[in-house]
N, C-alpha and C positions, 0 to 999 in steps of 0.2 A: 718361418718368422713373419715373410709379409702376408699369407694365410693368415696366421693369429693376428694379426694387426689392422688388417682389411673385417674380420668378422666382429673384432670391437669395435670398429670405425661404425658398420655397418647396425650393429646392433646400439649402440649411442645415438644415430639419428635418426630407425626405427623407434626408439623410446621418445627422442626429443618431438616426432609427429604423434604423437599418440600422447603428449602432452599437451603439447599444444592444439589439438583436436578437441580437448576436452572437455574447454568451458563453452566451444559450439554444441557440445552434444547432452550439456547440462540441460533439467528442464528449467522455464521460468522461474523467475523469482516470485513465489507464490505473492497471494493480495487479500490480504486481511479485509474481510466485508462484515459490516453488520448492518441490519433491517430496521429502519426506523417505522414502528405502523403509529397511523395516524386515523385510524376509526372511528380513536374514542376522544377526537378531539375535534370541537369546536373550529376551523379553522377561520371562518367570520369573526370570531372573538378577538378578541386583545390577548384575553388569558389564555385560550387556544393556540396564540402563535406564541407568545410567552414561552410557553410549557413545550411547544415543538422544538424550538428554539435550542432549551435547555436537553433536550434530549437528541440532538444534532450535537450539541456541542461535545455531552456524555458519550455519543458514538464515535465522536473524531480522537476523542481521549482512546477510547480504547481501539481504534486500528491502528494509531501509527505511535502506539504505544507509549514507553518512557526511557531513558538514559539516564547514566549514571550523573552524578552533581561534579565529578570531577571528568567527566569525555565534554568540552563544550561546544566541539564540534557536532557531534550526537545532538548535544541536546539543541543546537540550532538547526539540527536537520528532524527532528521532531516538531519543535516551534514549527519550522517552515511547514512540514506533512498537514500538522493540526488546520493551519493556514488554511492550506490549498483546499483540503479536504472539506472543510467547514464553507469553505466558498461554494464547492462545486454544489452541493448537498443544501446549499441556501438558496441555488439558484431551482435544483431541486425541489423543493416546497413551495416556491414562490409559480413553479408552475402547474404544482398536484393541484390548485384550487383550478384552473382553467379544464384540468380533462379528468377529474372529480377521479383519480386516482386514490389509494391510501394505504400506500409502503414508498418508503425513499429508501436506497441502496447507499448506503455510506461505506465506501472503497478506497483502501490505499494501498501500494506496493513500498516492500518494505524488504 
């Protein structure tokens, strides 16, 4: 009896480490990237930054995705993504005209 009762003991929190093991041994949370090119754009212009602008904004839409209208949690953790992402990726273009670069990396984890 205390044999069977030691081998369940023992087999419970062999299982309870190997659960608990397992969101260290998960890989990252992948990260949604999309490529802004900027070749075919004027960036001295008005309407060259205009147009980059809107295609910054295009890419942040699509890495840090959408949520349901009813999660509103979700969907302020998208608003915020959009945010962050839109900033970094601003700051981004703001310095491809200084070292005549033209791709901006728009990246979010998600």
């Amino acid at each position: 009896m205390k044999k069977g009762l030691l081998i369940t003991i023992g087999s419970a929190l062999a299982t309870a480490a190997i659960l608990k093991a397992a969101p260290a041994l998960a890989e990252p949370v992948p990260q949604n990237v999309a490529i802004v090119h900027t070749t075919d754009l004027d960036l001295t212009s008005a309407t060259g930054r205009v147009e980059l602008d809107h295609r910054l904004v295009n890419a942040a839409y699509e890495v840090c995705g959408t949520a349901s209208a009813a999660d509103l949690a979700a969907k302020n953790a998208v608003r915020a993504c959009r945010a962050d992402v839109l900033a970094r990726a601003r700051t981004q273009s703001q310095q491809l005209a200084s070292r005549g670069a033209n791709v901006i990396e728009v990246a979010a984890r998600r």
